[in-house]
C-alpha positions in Angstrom: 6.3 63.2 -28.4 3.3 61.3 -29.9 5.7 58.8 -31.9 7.9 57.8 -29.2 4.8 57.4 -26.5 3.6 54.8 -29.7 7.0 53.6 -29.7 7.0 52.6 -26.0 3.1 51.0 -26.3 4.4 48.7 -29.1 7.7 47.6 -27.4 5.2 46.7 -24.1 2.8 45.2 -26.1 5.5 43.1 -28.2 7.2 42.1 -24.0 3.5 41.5 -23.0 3.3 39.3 -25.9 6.6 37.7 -24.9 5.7 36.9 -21.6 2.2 35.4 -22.2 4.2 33.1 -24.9 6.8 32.2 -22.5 3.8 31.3 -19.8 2.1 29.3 -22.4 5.1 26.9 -23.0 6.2 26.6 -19.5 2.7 25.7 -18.7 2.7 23.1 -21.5 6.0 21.6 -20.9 5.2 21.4 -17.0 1.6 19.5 -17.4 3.6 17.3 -20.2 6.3 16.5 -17.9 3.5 15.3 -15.5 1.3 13.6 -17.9 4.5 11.4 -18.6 5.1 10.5 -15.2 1.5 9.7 -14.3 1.3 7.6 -17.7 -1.0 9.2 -19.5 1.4 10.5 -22.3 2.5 9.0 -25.7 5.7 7.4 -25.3 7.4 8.6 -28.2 10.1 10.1 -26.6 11.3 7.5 -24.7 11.6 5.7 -27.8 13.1 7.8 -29.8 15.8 8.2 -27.2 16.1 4.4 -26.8 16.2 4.2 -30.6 19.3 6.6 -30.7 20.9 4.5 -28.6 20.9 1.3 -31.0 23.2 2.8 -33.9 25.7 4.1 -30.6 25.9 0.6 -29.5 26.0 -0.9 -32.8 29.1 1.6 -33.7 31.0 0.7 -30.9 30.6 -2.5 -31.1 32.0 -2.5 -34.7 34.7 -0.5 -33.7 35.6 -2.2 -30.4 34.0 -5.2 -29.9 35.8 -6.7 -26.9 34.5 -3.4 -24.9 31.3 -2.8 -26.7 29.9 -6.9 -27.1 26.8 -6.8 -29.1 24.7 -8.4 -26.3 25.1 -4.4 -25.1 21.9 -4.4 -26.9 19.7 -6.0 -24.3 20.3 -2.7 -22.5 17.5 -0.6 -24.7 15.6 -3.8 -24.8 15.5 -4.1 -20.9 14.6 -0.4 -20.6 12.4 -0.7 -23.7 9.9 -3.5 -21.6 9.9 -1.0 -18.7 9.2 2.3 -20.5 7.2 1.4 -24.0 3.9 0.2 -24.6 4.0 -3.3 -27.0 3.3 -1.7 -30.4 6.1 0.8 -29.7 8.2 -2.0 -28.3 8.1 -3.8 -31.1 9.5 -1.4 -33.6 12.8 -0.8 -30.8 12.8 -4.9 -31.6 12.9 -4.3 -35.1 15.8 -1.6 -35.2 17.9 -4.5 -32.8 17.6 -7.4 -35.3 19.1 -5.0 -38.0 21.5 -3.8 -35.5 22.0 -7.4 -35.1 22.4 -8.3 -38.7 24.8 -5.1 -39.3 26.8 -6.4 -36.7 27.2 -9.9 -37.9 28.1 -8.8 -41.5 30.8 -6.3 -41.0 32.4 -8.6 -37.8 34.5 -11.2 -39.3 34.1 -14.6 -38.2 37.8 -15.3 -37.7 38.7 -12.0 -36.2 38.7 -14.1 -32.7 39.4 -16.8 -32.4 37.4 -18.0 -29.2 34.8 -16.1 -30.6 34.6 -13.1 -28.4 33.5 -10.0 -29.9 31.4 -10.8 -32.9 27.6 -12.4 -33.2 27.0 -15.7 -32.3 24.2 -18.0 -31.4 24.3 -17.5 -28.1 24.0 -13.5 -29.0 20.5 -13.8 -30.7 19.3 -16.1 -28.0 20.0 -14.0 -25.4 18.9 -10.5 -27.1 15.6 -12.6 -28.0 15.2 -13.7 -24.2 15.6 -10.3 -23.5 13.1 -9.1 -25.9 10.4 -11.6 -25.1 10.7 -10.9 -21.2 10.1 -7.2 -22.1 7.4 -7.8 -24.3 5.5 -9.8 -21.6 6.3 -7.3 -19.2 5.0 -4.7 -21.5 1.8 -6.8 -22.3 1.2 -7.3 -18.3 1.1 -3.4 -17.7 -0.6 -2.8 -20.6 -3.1 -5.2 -19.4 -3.6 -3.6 -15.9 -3.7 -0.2 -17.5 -0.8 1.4 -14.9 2.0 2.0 -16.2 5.9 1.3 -14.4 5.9 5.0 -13.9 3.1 5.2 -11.7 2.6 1.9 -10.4 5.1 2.6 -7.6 3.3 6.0 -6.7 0.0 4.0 -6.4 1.0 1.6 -4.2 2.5 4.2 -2.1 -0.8 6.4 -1.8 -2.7 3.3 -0.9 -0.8 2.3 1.8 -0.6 6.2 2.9 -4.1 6.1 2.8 -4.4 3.0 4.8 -2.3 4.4 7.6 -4.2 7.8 7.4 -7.7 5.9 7.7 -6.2 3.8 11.1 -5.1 6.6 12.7 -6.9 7.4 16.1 -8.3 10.7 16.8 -6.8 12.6 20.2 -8.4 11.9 23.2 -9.3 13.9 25.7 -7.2 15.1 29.1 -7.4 11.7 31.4 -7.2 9.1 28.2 -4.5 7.9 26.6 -4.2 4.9 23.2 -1.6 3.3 22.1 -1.5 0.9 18.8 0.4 -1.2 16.1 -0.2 -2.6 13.5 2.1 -4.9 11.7 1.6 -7.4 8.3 3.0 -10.5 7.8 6.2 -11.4 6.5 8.0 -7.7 6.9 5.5 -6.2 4.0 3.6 -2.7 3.9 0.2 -3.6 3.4 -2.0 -6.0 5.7 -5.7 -7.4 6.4 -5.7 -6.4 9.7 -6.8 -2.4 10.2 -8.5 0.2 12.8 -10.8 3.0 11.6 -12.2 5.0 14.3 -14.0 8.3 15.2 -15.3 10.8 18.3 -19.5 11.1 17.7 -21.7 12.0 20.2 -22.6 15.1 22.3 -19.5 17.0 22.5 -18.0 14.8 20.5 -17.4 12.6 23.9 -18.0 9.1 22.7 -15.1 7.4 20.9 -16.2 4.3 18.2 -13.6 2.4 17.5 -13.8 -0.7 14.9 -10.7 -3.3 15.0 -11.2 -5.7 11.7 -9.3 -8.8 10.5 -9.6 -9.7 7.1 -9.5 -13.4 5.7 -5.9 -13.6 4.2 -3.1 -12.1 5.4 0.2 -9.5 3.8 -1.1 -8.4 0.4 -3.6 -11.1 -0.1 -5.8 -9.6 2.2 -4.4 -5.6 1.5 -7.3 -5.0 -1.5 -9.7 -6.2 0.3 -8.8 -4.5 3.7 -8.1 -0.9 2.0 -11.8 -1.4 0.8 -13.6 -2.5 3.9 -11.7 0.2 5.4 -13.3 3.0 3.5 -16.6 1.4 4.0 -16.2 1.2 7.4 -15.0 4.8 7.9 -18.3 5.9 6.1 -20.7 3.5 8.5 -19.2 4.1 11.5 -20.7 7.5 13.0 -23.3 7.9 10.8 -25.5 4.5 12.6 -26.6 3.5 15.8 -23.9 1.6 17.5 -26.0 -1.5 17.4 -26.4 -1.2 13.7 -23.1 -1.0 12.3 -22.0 -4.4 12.7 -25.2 -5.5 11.1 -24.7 -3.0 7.8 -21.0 -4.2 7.9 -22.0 -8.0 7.5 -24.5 -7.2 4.6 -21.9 -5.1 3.0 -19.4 -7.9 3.2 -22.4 -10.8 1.7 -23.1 -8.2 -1.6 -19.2 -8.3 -2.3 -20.0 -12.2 -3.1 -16.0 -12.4 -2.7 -15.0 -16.1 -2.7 -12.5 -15.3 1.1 -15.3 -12.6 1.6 -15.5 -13.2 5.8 -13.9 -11.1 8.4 -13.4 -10.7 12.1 -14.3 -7.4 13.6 -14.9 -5.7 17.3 -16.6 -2.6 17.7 -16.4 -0.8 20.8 -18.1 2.5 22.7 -16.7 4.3 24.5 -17.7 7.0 26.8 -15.2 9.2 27.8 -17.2 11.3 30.5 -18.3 8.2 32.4 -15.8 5.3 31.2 -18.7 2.9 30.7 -18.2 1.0 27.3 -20.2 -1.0 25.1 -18.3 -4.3 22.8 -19.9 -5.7 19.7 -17.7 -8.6 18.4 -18.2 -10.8 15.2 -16.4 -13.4 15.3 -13.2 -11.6 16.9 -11.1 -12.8 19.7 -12.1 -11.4 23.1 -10.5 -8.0 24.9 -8.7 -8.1 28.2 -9.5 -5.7 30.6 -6.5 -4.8 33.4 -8.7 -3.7 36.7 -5.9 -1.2 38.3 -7.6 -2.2 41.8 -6.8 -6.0 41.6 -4.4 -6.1 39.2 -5.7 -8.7 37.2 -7.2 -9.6 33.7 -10.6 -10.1 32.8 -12.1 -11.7 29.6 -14.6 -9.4 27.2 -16.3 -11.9 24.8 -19.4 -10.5 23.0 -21.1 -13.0 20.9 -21.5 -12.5 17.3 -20.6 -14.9 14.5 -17.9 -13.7 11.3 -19.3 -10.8 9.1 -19.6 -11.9 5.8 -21.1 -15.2 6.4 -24.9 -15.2 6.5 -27.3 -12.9 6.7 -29.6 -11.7 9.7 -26.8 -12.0 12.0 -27.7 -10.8 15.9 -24.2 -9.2 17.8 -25.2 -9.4 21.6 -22.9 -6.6 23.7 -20.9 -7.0 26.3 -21.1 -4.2 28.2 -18.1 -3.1 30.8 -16.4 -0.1 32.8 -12.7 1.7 32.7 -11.7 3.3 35.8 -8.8 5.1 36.7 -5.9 3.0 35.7 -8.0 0.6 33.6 -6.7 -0.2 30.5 -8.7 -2.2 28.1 -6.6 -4.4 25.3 -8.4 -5.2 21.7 -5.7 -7.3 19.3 -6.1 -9.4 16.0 -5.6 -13.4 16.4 -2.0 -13.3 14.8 -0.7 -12.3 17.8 -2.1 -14.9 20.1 -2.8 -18.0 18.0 -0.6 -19.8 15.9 0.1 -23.6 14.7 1.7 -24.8 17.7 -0.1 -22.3 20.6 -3.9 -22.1 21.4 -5.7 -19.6 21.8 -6.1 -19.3 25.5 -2.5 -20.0 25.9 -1.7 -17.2 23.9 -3.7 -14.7 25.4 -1.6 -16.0 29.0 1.6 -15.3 27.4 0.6 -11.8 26.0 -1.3 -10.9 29.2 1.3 -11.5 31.1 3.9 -10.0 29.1 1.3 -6.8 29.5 2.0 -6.9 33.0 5.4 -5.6 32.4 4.1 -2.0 31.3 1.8 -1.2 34.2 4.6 1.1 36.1 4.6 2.6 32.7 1.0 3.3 32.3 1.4 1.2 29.0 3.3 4.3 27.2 5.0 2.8 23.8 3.9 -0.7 24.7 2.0 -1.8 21.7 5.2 -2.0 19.8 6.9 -3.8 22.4 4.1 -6.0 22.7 3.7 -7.6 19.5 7.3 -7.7 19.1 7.7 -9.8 22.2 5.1 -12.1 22.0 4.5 -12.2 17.8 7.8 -11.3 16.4 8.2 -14.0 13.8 4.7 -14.7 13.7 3.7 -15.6 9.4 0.5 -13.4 10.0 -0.8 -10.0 10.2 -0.9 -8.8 13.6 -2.6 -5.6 15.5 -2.4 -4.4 19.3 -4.8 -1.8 20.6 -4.6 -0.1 24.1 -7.1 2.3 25.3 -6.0 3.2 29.0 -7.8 5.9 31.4 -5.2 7.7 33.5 
């Protein structure tokens, strides 16, 4: 009785044993796996595999050379600039030339005569164009320190992250926003971005901060994803009055050479409606009064942030009652080469008028897409309309 209870410990011990080894290499294998796709991994597989294939093409293009050419080896080459870091790069290099030279020997020169099939000039030169186009791809990424593999997934998150960051909170019962936001020349990232918050008691103050960055598409992206988290942090955590001010000194300690921007700050009360606009250097809002039907010019005075410091933003201090709907958009949609600015303002004001039946309900999009579709510059449209 007392051997086979000592039996049955050791076999669970031994399938206890079993199981935490089993765990251990899973657990290995999985934070492997994602070391290799983040970058931070040797590359030694990759070559190895991309070594193996060398002697496979080389064979097959001994045995048939009119279906196996030996320029086939600019294939591991190609994917050898995209996968290896340079010192590794170079040894797949190395094993190609002697591939090469293999190649040459045991191909006779009169086997065809066009000379399909074996190594000629024009082979070297283009596995060595090849080869040097990987290698200076290699260098570049070694350079910026991200590698292919997670270059893609970075740019993603950012512009997730810049998306996230210009998304509006909800507003209450009686409120209603719509927005868009779209970068020049069809691309995913752009100077032009929104971050806003509810502060206040109860929350019942919305700050909302419209910015456009010098530049434009993904000459202005770095800089906008950065003011953007800067901004995010300010805003809410001053005065009203003071955040345009911190905003412009944050801007002149950057010391970047495009380092100016346009930006419009507004409060809003939600309770009463009254509101509050802080503008440097931005174009002015456009209020719709619901009583008369018309549009009114907002213009606070404030000059660019990033410019000089000591800057003074005077308010301009207005009113949304039912019906109201106040309009806040970047210059790309209203200026351009060939159109002023109050001319462009007309045209999108009066396009606007289209979408009061509608109380303004999906019109942002609409909006820019009628009055700035194939405009070469970023472009944002902000509504903010009180039922």
């Amino acid at each position: 009785m007392a051997e086979r209870r000592a039996r049955r410990t050791s076999a669970t011990a031994r399938t206890h044993q079993v199981l935490k080894t089993w765990h251990r290499v899973r657990t290995n294998l999985r934070k492997s796996a994602v070391d290799y796709f983040r970058g931070g991994a040797s590359d030694w597989v990759a070559l190895t595999g991309l070594l193996l294939t060398i002697p496979a093409l080389t064979c097959g293009t001994v045995i048939a050379p009119l279906w196996c050419a030996p320029e086939a080896l600019v294939l591991p080459i190609i994917a050898g600039g995209l996968l290896l870091r340079p010192a590794s790069l170079l040894a797949l290099y190395a094993a190609a030339a002697v591939a090469l030279m293999v190649e040459s020997l045991l191909l006779e020169p009169w086997q065809f005569q066009d000379g399909a099939g074996r190594v000629t000039p024009g082979t070297i030169l283009v596995v060595a164009a090849a080869g040097l186009s990987g290698l200076l791809i290699a260098q570049f990424r070694s350079r910026v320190g991200v590698p292919w593999r997670r270059g893609g997934t970075m740019l993603f998150d950012l512009r997730e992250r810049i998306r996230v960051q210009s998304k509006l909170p909800a507003l209450p019962a009686g409120w209603h926003h719509e927005m868009a936001l779209r970068p020049a020349g069809g691309q995913s990232f752009s100077g032009d971005f929104v971050v806003a918050t509810r502060t206040g008691p109860r929350r019942r103050t919305l700050e909302l901060v419209l910015t456009d960055v010098s530049g434009k598409g993904m000459d202005a992206a770095s800089r906008a994803l950065l003011l953007s988290g800067a901004f995010g942090g300010l805003l809410g955590s001053l005065p009203p009055h003071d955040f345009l001010p911190a905003a412009n000194g944050y801007l002149l300690r950057q010391s970047w050479d495009e380092g100016f921007a346009t930006s419009v700050h507004l409060v809003l009360d939600l309770d009463s409606g009254d509101y509050e606009l802080l503008s440097a250097g931005h174009v002015p809002a456009m209020q719709l009064h619901a009583g008369s039907g018309k549009w009114e010019e907002k213009a606070a005075e404030g000059p660019l942030l990033g410019v000089y410091d000591g800057a003074e933003f005077i308010p301009e201090k207005g009113k949304l009652r039912s019906g109201d709907v106040l309009m806040l958009f970047t210059d790309g949609l209203v200026e351009t080469a060939d159109r002023d600015l109050t001319e462009g303002i007309d045209r999108l004001t009066g396009e606007a008028d289209r979408y009061v039946a509608s109380s303004f309900h999906g019109a942002a999009w609409h909006l820019i897409e009628s009055v700035a579709k194939d405009v070469n510059d970023d472009r944002a449209l902000l509504l903010i309309c009180r039922d």
